[in-house]
C-alpha positions as CSV (number, residue, x, y, z in Angstrom):
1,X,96.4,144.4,55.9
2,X,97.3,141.2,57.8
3,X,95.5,141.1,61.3
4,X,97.8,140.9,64.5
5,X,97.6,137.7,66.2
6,X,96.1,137.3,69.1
7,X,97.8,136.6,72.6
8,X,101.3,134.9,72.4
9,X,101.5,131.7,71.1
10,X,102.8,128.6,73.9
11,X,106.7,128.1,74.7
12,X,106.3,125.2,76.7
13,X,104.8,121.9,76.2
14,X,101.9,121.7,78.3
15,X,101.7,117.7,79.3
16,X,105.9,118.1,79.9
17,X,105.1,120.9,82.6
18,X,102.2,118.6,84.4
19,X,104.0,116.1,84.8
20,X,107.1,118.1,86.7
21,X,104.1,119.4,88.5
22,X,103.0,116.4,89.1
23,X,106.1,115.3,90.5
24,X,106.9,118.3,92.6
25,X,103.5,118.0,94.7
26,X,104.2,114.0,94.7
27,X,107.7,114.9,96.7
28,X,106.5,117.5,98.6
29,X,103.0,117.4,99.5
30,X,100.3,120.1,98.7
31,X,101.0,122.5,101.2
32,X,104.1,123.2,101.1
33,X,104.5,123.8,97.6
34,X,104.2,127.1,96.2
35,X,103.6,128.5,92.8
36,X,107.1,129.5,92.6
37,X,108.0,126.2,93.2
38,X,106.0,125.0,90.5
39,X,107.1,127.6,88.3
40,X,110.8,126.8,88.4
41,X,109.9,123.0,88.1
42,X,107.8,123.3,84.9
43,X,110.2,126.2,83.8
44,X,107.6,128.6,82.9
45,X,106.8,132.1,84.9
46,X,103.8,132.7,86.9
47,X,101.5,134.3,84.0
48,X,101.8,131.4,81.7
49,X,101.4,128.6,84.1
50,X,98.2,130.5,85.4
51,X,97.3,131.1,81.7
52,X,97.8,127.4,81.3
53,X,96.3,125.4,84.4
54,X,95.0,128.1,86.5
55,X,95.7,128.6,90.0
56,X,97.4,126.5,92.1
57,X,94.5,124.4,93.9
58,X,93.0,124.0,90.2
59,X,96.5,122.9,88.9
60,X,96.8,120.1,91.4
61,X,93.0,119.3,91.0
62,X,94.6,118.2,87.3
63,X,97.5,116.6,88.8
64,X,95.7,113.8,91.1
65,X,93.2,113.7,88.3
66,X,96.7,112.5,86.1
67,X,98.0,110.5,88.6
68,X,94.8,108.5,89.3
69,X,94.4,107.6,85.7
70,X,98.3,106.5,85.7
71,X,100.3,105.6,88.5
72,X,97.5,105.0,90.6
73,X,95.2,103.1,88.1
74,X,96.9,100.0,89.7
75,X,94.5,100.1,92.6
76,X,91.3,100.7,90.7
77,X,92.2,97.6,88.2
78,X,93.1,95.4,91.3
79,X,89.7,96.0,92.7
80,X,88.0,95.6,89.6
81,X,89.4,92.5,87.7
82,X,90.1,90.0,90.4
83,X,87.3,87.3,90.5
84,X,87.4,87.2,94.6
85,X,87.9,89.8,97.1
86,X,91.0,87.6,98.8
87,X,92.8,87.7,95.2
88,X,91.9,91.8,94.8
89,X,93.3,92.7,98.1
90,X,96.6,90.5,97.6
91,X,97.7,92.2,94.8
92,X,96.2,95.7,95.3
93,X,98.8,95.0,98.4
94,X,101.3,93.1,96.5
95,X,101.2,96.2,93.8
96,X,101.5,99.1,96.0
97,X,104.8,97.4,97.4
98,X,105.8,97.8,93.8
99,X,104.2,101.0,92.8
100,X,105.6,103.1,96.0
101,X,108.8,101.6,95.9
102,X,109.9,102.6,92.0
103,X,112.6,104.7,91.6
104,X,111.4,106.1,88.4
105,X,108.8,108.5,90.9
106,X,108.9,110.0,94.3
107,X,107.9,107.3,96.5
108,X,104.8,106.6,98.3
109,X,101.0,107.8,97.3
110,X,100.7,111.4,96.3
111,X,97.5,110.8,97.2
112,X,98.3,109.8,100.4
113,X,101.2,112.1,101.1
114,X,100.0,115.0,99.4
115,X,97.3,115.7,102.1
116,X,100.1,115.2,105.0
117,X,100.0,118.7,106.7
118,X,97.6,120.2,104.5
119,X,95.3,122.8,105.8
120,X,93.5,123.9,103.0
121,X,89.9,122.8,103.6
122,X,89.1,122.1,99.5
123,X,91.5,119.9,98.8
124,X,91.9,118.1,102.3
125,X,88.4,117.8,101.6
126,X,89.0,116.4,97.9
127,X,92.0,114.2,98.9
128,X,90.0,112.6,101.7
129,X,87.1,112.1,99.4
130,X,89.3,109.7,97.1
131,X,90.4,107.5,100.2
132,X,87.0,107.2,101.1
133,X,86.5,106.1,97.5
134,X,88.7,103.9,97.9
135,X,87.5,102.1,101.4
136,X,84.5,102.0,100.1
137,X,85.7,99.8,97.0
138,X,87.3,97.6,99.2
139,X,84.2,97.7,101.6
140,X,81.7,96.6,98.5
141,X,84.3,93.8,97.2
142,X,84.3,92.1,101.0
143,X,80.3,92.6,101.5
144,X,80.1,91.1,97.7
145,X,82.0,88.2,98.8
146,X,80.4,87.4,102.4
147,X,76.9,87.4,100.6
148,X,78.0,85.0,98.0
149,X,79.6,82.8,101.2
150,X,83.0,83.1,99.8
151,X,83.5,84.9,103.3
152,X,82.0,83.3,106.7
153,X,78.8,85.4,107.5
154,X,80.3,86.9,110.7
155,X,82.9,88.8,108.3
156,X,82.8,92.4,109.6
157,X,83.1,93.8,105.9
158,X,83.8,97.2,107.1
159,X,86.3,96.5,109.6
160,X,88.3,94.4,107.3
161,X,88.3,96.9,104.6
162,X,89.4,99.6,107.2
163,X,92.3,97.2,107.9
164,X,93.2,96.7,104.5
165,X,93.1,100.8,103.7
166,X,95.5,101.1,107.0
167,X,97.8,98.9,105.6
168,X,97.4,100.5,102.4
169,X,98.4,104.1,103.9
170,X,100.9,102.9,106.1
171,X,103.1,100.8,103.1
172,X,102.9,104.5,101.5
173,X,104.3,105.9,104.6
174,X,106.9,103.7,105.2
175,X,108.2,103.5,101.2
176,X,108.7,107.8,101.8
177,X,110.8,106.4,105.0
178,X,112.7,104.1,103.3
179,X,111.3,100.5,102.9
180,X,112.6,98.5,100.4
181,X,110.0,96.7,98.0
182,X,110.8,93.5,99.1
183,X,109.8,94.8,102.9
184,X,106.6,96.1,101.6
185,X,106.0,92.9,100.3
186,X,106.3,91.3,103.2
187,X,104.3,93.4,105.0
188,X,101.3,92.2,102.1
189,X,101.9,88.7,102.8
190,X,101.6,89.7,106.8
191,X,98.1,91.5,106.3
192,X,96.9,88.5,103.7
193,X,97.7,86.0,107.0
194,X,94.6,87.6,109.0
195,X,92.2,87.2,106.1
196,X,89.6,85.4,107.2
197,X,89.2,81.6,105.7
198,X,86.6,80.4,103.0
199,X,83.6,78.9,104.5
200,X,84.2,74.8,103.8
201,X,80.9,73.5,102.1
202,X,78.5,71.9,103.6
203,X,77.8,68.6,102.2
């Protein structure tokens, strides 16, 4: 006698309906989004998608999870691969013009814009967590830099990388309000003018 099987197999593909998740809290924000939202989005009903992902908070737990390992990988590999803080900054800048700017995806952060108006203590928590993990990045780079005097000694390495994240948050702003790329850029090459200059050697 053939044993029934157990629980209804999947209709959906399950990386598909993240990324329309993924997309619908990137457009709208956190708060504002509700599950049946989400559920029309990924095209699934409410059972299955908390079958699939959980609840809502642990669904968009998975989703900045996703988009830091994707769209926002740009940031991490900036900070990481460029030999001097000066050249990480410029194109961590220089990137995000590009990055918040594509038409292929909302615009802006979702980092960033997902924790606009968001009163859920957890994940303001969360969200505010990765921008600190962030500053603190650009924080290390800049002290790195100043104690290898590729930065004058009087560098203020947490003010400067509070500057930079400002920038950072604001370009994300203003792509959601409409800047173009090329005005993003320019606001780049505008925060690179204050960078402070290399120490000249002393012979």
């Amino acid at each position: 006698m053939a044993t029934k099987q157990r629980g209804r197999p999947r209709s959906f593909d399950r990386d598909t309906a993240l990324e329309q998740a993924t997309m619908e809290f990137w457009r709208r924000g956190y708060e504002v989004t509700s599950v049946a939202d989400l559920t029309r989005v990924m095209g699934i009903g409410a059972p299955s998608l908390y079958a699939a992902f959980g609840d809502k908070q642990t669904l968009f737990e998975e989703v900045v999870r996703g988009y830091q390992a994707t769209h926002g990988a740009f940031a991490t590999r900036a900070l990481t691969e460029e030999p001097t803080a000066r050249e990480a900054v410029a194109r961590l800048l220089r990137e995000a013009a590009a990055e918040f700017t594509d038409p292929a995806h909302p615009y802006g952060c979702l980092v960033i814009g997902a924790a606009a108006n968001c009163t859920t203590e957890a994940v303001s928590a969360a969200l505010r967590d990765q921008r600190t993990a962030g500053l603190d990045a650009i924080e290390s780079r800049i002290a790195a830099d100043t104690a290898a005097h590729r930065l004058p000694g009087s560098t203020d390495a947490a003010a400067l990388a509070r500057f930079v994240a400002t920038v950072f948050q604001g370009m994300s702003q203003q792509a959601r309000d409409g800047a173009t790329r090329v005005d993003l850029e320019a606001v780049a090459e505008t925060a690179m003018a204050v960078w402070p200059e290399e120490p000249t050697p002393s012979r």
